[in-house]
N, C-alpha and C positions, 0 to 999 in steps of 0.2 A: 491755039485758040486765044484770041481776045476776053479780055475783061468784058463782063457785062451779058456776053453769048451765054455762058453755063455758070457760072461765079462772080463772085465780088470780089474785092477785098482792099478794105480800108486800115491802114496804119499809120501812126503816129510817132514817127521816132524822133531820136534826140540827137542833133547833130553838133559838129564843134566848129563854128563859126566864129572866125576873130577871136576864139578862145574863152572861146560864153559859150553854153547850152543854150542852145534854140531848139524849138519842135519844125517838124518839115510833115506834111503830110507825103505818105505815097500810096497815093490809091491805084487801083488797077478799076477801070471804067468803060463803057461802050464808046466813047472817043479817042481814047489812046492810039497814040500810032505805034509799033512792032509790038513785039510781046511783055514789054517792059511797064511798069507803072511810070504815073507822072511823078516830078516831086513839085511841091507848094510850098514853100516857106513860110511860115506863120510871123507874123512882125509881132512877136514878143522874146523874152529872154527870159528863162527860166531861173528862179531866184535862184540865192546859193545861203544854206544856212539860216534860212526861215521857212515857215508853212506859206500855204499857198493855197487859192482854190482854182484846180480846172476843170474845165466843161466842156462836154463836147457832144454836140447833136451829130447823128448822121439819119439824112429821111432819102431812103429810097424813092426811086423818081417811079410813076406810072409808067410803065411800058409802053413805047410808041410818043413818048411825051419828055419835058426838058426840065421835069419841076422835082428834079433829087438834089437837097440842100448837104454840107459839110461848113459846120462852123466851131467854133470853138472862143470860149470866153477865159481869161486870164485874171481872178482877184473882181469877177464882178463885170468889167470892160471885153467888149468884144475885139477879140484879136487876130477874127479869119472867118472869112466867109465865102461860098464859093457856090453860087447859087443855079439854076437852067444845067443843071447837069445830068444828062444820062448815064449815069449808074449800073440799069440794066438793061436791057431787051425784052427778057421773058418774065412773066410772070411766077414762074417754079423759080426763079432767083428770087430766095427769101434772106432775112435774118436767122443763119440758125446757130451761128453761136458768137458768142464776144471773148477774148482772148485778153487778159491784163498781162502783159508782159513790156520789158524794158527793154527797146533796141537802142542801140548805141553806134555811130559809125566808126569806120576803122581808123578815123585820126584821133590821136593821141589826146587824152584830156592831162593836164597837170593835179596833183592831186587829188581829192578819193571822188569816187563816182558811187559811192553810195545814193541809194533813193529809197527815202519810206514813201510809202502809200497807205493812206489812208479815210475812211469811209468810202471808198468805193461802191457805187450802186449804177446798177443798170436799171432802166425803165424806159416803158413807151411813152411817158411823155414827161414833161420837166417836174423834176423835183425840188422846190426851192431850198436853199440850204438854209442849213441852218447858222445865221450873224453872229451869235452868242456864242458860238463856239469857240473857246480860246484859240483850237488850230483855225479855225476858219477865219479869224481874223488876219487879214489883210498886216502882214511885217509882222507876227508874232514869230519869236528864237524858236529855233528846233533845239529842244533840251535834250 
């Protein structure tokens, strides 16, 4: 069964590219071709040893219709957008749960892959962050 017919599903992992951390989207979609998700590469690089803030909208598309969004903002700046996309088919494909977890692929990182996460918040529509935060500043040291 195809993405999109009975399910979704949208992931964000972290791959080792030239030996940096970058995010790759792999969603599973009503466009995909075999039973495989796509992968997107997101044109940012994942800092090493400071805070960070990322965002990531996902808006499910109408059924019958091209208008399901996947973007995602890095420190403020948008760094992936991915728009006319069929997502689902059916309408019984809803949001029913969000997953925080850390995928990693199978090549080799040098060094620790440690990853804090923090304030994490899901909502249906945007929540501005909050600038004042000393981690949410943009190059603040991870102590």
């Amino acid at each position: 069964m195809r993405g999109g017919e009975a399910y979704y599903c949208v992931t964000l992992t972290l791959q080792n590219r030239d030996g940096k951390y970058r995010p790759v989207w792999y969603p599973y979609h009503a466009d995909q071709f075999g039973p495989w998700g796509s992968n997107w590469p997101v044109d940012a690089e994942v800092p090493i040893n400071r805070w960070f803030c990322m965002e990531i909208m996902v808006k499910l598309n109408t059924p019958g219709q091209r208008n399901g969004e996947i973007r995602v903002w890095q420190d403020g700046a948008e760094v992936f957008r991915h728009t006319q996309l069929p997502i689902r088919k059916a309408d019984s494909v809803k949001i029913r749960s969000v997953h925080d977890q850390c995928r990693i692929d199978s090549r080799r990182f040098t060094g620790s892959t440690r990853f804090w996460v923090d304030n994490l918040v899901v909502a249906s529509a945007y929540m501005r962050r909050n600038s004042q935060h000393p981690r949410n500043m943009p190059g603040s040291v991870v102590k």
